[in-house]
C-alpha positions as CSV (number, residue, x, y, z in Angstrom):
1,X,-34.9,-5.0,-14.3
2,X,-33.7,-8.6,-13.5
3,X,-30.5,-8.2,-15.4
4,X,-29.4,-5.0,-13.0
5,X,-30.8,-7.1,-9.7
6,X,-28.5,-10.4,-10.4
7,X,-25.5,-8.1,-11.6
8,X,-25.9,-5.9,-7.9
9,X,-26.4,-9.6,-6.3
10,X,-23.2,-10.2,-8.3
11,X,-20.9,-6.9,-7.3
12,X,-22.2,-6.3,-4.0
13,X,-19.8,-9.1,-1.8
14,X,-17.0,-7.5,-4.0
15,X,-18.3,-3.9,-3.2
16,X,-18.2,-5.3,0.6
17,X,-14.9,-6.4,0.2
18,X,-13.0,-3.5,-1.1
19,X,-13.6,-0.9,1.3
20,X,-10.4,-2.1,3.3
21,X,-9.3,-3.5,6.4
22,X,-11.7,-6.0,6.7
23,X,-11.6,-9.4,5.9
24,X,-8.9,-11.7,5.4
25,X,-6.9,-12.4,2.0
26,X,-4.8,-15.7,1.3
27,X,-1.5,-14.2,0.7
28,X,-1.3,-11.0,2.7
29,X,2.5,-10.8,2.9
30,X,4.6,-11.1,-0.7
31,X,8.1,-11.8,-0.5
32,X,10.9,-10.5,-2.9
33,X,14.2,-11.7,-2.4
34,X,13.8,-12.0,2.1
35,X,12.0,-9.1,2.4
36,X,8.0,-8.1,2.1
37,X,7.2,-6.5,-1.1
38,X,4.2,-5.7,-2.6
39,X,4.1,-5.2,-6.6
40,X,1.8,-4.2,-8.9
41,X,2.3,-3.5,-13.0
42,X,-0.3,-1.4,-14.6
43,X,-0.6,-1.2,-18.7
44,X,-2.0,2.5,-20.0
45,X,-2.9,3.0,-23.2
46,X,-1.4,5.8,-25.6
47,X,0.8,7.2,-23.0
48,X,4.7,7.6,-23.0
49,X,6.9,7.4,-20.5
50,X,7.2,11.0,-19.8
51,X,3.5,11.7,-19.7
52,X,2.8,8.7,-16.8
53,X,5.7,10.5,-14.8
54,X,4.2,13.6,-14.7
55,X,0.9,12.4,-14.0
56,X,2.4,10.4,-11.1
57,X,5.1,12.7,-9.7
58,X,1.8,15.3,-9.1
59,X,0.1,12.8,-7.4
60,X,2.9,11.9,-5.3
61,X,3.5,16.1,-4.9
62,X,0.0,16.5,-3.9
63,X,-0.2,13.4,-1.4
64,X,2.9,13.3,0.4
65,X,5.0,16.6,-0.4
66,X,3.3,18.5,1.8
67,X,4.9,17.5,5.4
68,X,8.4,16.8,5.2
69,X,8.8,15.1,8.7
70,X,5.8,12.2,7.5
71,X,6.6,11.6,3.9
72,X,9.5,12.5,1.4
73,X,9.5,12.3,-2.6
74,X,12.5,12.4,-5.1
75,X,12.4,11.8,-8.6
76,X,14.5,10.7,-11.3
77,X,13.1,12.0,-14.6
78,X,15.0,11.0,-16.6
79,X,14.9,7.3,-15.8
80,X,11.0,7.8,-14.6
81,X,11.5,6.6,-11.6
82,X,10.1,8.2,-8.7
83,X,10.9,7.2,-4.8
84,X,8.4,7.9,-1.8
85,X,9.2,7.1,2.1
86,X,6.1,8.2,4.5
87,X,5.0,7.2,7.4
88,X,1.2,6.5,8.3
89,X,-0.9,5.4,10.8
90,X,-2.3,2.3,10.5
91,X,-6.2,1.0,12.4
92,X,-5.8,-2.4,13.0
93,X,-9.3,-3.2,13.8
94,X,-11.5,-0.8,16.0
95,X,-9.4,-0.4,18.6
96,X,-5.7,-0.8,17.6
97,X,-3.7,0.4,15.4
98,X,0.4,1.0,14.6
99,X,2.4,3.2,12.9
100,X,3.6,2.0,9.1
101,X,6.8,3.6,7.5
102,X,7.4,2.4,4.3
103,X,9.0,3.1,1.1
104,X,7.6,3.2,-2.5
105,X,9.3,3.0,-5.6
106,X,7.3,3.7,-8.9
107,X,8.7,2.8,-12.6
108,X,7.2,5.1,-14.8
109,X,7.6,3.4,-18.7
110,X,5.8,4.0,-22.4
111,X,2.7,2.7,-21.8
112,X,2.9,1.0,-18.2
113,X,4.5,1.4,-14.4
114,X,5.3,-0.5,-12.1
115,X,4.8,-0.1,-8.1
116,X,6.8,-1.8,-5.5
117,X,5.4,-0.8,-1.9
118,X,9.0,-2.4,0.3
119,X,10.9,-1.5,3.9
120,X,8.1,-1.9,6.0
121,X,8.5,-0.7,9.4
122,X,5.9,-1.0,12.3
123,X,6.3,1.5,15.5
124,X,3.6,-0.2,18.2
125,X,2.7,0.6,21.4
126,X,-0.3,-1.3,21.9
127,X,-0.5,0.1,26.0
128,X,-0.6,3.7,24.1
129,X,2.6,4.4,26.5
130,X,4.3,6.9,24.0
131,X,7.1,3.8,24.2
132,X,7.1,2.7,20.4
133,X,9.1,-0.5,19.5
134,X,10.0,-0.7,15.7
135,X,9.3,-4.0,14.1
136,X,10.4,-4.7,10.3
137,X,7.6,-6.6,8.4
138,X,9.6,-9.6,7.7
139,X,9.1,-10.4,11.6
140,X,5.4,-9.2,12.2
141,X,3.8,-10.7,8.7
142,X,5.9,-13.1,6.4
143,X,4.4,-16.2,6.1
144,X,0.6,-14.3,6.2
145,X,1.7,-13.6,9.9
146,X,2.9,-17.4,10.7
147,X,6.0,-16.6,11.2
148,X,5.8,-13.9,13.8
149,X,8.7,-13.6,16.2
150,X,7.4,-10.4,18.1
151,X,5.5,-11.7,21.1
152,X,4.2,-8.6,22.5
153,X,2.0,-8.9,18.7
154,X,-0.7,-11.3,19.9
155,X,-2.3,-11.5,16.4
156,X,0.1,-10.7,13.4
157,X,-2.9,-11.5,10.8
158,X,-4.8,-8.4,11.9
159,X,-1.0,-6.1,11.1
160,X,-0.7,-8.5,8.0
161,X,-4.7,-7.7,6.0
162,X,-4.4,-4.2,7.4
163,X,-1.2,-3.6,5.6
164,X,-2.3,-5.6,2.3
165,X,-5.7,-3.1,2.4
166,X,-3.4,-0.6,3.0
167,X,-1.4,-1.1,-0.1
168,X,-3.9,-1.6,-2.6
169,X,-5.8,1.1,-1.7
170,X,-2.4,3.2,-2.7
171,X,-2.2,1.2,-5.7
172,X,-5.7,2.3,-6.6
173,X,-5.2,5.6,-5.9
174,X,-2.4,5.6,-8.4
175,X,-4.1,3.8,-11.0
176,X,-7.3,6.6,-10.1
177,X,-5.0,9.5,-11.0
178,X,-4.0,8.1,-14.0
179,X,-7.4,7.2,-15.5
180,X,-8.4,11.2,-14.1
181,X,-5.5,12.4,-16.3
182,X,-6.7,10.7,-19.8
């Protein structure tokens, strides 16, 4: 009985942690090459190429093939690649929030694949005037958000966690259909 009381001591501040948009993380905006990019490499076990695409592509089908004005997937089996643009919206905190596009590229290979979440678009209206402005990433959030350049975003952290939340929870649910599929 002590043994499961110190490990729930243990996992609870992690079980706190990971239910998204909450919090703050150190590095909440990676870079690749000028622009924000967000990565992840997965290793499955006893599963080709061929067999992580499928799993994948019916993921993708099922979450974002079924409105073609929010979201958009193509596939290249043969190379195992498979691309996703979609467009979501984003809570901020409780009472704002923003509009995401972004594109997401997924490497299918024997035993592994790779994610990169990239082109990261914000549309705000913070007045809710139906007057959107698109910002790229690279000005709202590089630098964790120190090196905004949009003034009419008054705190760039809040766009930067939100988005980082955002991401990993698509990474998990990626990595959740593939353990479903085993």
């Amino acid at each position: 009985m002590k043994q499961i009381l110190i490990f729930i001591l243990i996992t609870f501040p992690l079980l706190v942690t990971a239910q998204g948009h909450k919090g703050d993380v150190k590095e909440c905006a990676p870079m690749k090459e000028g622009k924000i990019c967000y990565r992840d490499t997965v290793h499955v076990k006893d599963l080709d190429q061929k067999q992580i695409f499928n799993i994948i592509n019916e993921w993708a089908k099922k979450n974002y093939g079924k409105d073609i004005f929010l979201s958009n997937v193509s596939t290249k089996k043969s190379k195992g690649l498979i691309n996703i643009s979609s467009k979501i919206e984003l809570l901020l905190n409780e009472t704002d929030k923003t509009t995401v596009k972004y594109k997401m590229r997924i490497f299918c290979h024997d035993n592994s694949y790779s994610v990169e979440v990239s082109n990261i678009v914000y549309l705000y209206d913070p007045k809710e005037e139906k007057k959107y402005k698109t910002y790229p990433a690279e000005s709202v959030i590089a630098n964790n958000g120190e090196s905004n350049t949009i003034a009419i975003i008054k705190d760039p952290k809040l766009f930067c966690n939100a988005t980082f939340f955002f991401v990993e929870n698509l990474f998990a649910d990626i990595l959740e259909a593939i353990n479903e599929a085993e």
